[in-house]
C-alpha positions as CSV (number, residue, x, y, z in Angstrom):
1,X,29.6,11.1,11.2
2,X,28.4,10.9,7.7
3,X,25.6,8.0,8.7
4,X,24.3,10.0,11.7
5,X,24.3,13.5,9.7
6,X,22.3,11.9,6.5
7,X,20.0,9.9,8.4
8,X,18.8,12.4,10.7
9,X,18.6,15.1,7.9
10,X,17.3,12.9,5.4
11,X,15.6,9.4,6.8
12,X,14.2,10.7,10.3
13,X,12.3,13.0,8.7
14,X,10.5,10.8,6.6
15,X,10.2,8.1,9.1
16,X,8.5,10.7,11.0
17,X,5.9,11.3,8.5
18,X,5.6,7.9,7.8
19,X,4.6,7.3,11.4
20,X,2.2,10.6,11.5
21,X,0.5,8.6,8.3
22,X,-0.1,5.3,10.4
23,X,-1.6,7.0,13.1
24,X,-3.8,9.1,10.8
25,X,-5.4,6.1,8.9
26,X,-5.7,4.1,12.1
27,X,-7.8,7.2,13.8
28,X,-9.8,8.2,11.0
29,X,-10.5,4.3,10.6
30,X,-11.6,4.1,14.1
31,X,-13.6,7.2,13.5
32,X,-15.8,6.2,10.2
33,X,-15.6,2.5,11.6
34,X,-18.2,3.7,14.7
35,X,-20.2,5.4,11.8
36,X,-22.8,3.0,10.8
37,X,-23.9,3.4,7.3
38,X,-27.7,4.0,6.6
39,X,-28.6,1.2,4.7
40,X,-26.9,-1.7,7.0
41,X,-25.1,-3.8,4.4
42,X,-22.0,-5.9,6.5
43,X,-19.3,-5.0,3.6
44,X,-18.6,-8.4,3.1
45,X,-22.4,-8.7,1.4
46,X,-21.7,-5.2,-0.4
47,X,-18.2,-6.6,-2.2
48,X,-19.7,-10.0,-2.6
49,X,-22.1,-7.6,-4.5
50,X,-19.4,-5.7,-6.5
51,X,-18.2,-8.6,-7.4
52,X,-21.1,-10.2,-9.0
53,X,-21.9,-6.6,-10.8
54,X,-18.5,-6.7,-12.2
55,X,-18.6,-10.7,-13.3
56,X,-16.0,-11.5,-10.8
57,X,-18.7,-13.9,-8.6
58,X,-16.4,-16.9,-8.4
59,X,-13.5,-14.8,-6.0
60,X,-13.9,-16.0,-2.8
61,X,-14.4,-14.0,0.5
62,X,-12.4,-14.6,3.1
63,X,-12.5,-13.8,6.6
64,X,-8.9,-13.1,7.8
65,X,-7.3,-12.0,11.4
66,X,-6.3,-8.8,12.4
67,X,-7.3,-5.0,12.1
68,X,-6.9,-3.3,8.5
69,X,-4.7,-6.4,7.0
70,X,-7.3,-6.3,4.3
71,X,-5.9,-7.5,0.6
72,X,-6.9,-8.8,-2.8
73,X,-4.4,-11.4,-3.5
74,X,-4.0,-12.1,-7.2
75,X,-1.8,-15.1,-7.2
76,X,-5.0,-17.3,-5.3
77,X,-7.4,-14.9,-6.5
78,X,-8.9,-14.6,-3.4
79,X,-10.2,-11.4,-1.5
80,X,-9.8,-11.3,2.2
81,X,-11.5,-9.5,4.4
82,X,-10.7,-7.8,7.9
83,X,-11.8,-9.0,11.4
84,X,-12.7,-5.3,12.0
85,X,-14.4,-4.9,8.4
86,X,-16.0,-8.5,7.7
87,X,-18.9,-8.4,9.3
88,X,-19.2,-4.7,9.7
89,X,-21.7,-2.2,8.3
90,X,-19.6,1.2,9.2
91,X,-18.7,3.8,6.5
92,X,-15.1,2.7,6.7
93,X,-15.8,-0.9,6.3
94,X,-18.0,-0.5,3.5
95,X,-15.1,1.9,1.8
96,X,-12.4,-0.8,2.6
97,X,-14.0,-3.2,1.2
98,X,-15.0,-1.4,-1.6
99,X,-11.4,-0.5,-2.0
100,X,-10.1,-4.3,-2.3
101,X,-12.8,-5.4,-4.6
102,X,-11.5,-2.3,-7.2
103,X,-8.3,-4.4,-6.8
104,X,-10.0,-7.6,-8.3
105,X,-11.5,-5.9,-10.8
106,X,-8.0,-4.3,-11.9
107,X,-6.5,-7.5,-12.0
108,X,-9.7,-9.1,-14.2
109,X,-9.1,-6.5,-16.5
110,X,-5.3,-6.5,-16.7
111,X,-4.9,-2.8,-15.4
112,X,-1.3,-1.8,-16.6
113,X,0.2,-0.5,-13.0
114,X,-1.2,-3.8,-11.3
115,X,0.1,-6.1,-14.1
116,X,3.8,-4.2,-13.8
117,X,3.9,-4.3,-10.1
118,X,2.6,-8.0,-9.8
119,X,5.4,-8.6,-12.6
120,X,8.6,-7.2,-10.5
121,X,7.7,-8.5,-7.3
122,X,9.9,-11.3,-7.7
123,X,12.9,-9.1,-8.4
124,X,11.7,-6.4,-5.7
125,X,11.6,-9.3,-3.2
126,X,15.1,-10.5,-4.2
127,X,16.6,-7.1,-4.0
128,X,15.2,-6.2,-0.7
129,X,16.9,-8.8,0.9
130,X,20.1,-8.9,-1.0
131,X,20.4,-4.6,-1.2
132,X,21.8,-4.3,2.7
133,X,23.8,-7.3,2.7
134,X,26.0,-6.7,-0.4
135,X,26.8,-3.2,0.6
136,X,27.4,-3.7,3.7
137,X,30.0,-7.0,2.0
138,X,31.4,-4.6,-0.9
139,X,32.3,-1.8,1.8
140,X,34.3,-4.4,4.3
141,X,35.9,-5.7,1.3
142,X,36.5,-2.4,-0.8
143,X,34.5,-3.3,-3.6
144,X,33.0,-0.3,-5.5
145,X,31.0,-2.6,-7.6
146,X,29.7,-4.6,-5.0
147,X,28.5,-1.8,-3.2
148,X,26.9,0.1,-6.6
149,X,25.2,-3.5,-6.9
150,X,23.2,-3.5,-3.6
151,X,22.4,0.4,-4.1
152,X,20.5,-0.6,-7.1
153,X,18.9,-3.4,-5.7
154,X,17.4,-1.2,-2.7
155,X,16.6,1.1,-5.9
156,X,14.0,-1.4,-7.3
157,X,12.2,-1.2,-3.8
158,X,11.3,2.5,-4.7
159,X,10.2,1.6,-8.2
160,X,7.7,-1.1,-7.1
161,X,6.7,1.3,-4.5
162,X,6.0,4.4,-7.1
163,X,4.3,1.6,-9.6
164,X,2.0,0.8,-6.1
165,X,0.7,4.4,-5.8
166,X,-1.2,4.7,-9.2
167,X,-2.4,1.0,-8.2
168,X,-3.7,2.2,-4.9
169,X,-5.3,5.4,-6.0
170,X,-7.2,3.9,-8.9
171,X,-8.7,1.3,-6.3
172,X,-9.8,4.1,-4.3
173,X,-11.2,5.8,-7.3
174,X,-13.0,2.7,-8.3
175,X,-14.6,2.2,-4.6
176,X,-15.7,5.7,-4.3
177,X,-17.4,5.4,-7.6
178,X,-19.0,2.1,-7.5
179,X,-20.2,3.3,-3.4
180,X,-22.4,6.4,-5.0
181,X,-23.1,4.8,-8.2
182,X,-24.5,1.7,-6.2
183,X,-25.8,4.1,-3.3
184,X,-24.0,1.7,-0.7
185,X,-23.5,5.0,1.1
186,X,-25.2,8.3,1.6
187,X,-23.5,11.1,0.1
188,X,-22.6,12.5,3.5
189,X,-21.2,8.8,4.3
190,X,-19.3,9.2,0.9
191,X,-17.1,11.4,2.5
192,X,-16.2,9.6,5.6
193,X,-15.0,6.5,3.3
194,X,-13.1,9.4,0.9
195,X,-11.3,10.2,4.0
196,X,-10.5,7.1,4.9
197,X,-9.0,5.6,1.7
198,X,-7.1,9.1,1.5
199,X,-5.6,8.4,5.0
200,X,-4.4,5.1,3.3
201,X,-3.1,6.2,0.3
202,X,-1.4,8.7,2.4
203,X,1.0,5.7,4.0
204,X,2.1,4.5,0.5
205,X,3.2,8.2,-0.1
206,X,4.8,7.9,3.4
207,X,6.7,4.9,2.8
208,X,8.3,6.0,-0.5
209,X,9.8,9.0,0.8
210,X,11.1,6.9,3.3
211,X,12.6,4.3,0.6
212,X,13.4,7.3,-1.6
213,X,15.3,9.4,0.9
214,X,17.0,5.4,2.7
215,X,18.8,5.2,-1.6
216,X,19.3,9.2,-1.5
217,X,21.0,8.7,2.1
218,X,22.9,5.0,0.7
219,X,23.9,7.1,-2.7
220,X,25.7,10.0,-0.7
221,X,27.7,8.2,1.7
222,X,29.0,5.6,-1.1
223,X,29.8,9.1,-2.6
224,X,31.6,10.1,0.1
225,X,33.8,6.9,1.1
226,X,34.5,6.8,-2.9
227,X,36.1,10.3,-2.7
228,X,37.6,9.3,0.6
């Protein structure tokens, strides 16, 4: 009873916004992403453009599969670009874009949330996969600790997920800036790519309520059973 009552008061919820958040970015994407910007730069030319501004001209440009799988990744040091956002010269692309090439940048400069988070995703990706398991083992086997082990293991998913937000909204900060300081985009264009990064940042928000509220739910019943 316990499992059903916390997870529908507490987890649904949240899963529901979550889900409300992927739909938002994936319309307001499709929106701006029909809106072509004024001056017709494909946004891989306009970060391969940041990028040289900023002294970063030796990261690679990659053209990668999907819609919106978009990253930076700081381990190859490599930016990768979108099917839908590659080639394209729409408002949203151009803000994408823009928005992966502030990741670079934080990484050349050794910007403290990116540094943290790139630190403790060994240990994040260790306790994500261990968390579940071990409580799941320390409750069939009536081991306190062993449950108290895994709950802080799925614990560390919500820090590197609270680290990711400042990481995230700085990028979009960055992008925003570099668009009208660079005059990629009109100022009327400016706000179509605002909205779009906001719809992003939005899911990050999203998804750490729903990890918060997954430990708040884990913390309550291990509460419970102890008292039982």
């Amino acid at each position: 009873m316990f499992l059903d009552y916390y997870y529908v008061i507490l987890v649904l919820p949240a899963l529901l916004l979550a889900m409300w958040a992927q739909g938002r970015v994936s319309s307001t994407y499709a929106k701006y992403g029909r809106v072509r910007s004024a001056r017709r730069i494909p946004a891989q030319e306009a970060a391969r453009q940041i990028l040289l501004d900023n002294g970063l001209g030796n990261i690679p440009i990659q053209r990668v599969r999907g819609n919106l799988t978009d990253h930076y990744d700081p381990a190859a040091r490599v930016l990768r670009l979108s099917d839908s956002v590659y080639g394209s010269d729409s408002v949203a692309a151009l803000g994408v874009a823009a928005h992966e090439c502030g990741h670079a940048i934080q990484h050349a400069q050794g910007y403290g949330p990116l540094m943290l988070r790139n630190a403790i995703i060994p240990v994040t990706n260790f306790g994500s996969k261990l968390s579940i398991p071990l409580i799941l083992l320390g409750l069939v086997l009536g081991l306190a600790p062993l449950v108290q082990v895994g709950i802080w293991m799925f614990a560390l998913m919500a820090v590197f997920q609270l680290v990711t937000l400042p990481v995230e909204f700085n990028a979009s900060a960055r992008a925003l800036a570099t668009l009208e300081r660079e005059n990629y985009l009109e100022p009327s264009e400016l706000r179509g790519a605002r909205k779009v990064l906001q719809a992003a940042a939005l899911t990050y928000v999203a998804a750490l309520l729903v990890t918060v509220m997954q430990l708040l739910r884990l913390v309550l019943l291990f509460g419970n059973r102890r008292r039982d």
